[in-house]
C-alpha positions in Angstrom: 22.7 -53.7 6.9 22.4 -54.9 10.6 19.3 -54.0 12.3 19.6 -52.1 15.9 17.1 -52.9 18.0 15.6 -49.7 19.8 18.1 -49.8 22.9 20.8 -49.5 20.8 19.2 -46.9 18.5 19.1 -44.2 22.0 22.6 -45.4 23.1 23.8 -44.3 19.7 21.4 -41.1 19.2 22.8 -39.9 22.6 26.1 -40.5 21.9 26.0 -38.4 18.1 24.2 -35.8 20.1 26.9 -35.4 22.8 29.2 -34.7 19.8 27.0 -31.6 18.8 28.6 -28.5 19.2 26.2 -25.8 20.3 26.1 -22.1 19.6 26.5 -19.6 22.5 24.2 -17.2 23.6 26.4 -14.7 21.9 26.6 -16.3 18.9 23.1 -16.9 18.2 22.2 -13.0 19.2 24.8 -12.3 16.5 23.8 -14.4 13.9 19.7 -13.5 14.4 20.5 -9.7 14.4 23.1 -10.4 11.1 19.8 -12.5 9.8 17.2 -9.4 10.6 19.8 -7.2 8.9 20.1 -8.8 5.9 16.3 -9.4 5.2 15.7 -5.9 5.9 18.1 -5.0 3.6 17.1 -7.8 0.7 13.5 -6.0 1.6 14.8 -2.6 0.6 16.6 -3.6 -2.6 13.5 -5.5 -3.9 11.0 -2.4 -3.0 13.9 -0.2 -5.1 13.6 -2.4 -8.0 10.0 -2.4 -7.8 9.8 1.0 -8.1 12.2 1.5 -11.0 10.7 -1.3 -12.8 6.9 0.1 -12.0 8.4 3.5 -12.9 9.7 2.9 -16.4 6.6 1.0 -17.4 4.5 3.4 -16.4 6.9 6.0 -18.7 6.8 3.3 -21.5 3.2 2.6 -21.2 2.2 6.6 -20.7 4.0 7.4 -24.2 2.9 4.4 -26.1 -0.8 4.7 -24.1 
């Protein structure tokens, strides 16, 4: 593999990141609010398991205990 020497190494890093497509505005909003959605909703299923699971041990353990 040929070496670059670091000239080189900026003329190419500028050119790969002129080929970057970036997001809108828009489009990150929407994809940050889709992203606070669906942790808050991951949050809530993981506190309703929690509770069943904390639930029925406390049921197992109260008739065993």
């Amino acid at each position: 593999m040929a070496r670059t020497n670091p000239l080189q190494f900026v003329q190419q890093v500028r050119a790969e990141v002129n080929k970057v497509v970036w997001p809108t505005r828009r489009e990150v909003l929407l994809t940050t609010v889709m992203v606070f959605i669906m942790a808050t909703l991951t949050a809530i299923f993981f506190a309703l398991v929690d509770l069943a699971i904390r639930g029925g041990l406390q049921a197992l353990l109260g008739v065993f205990g």
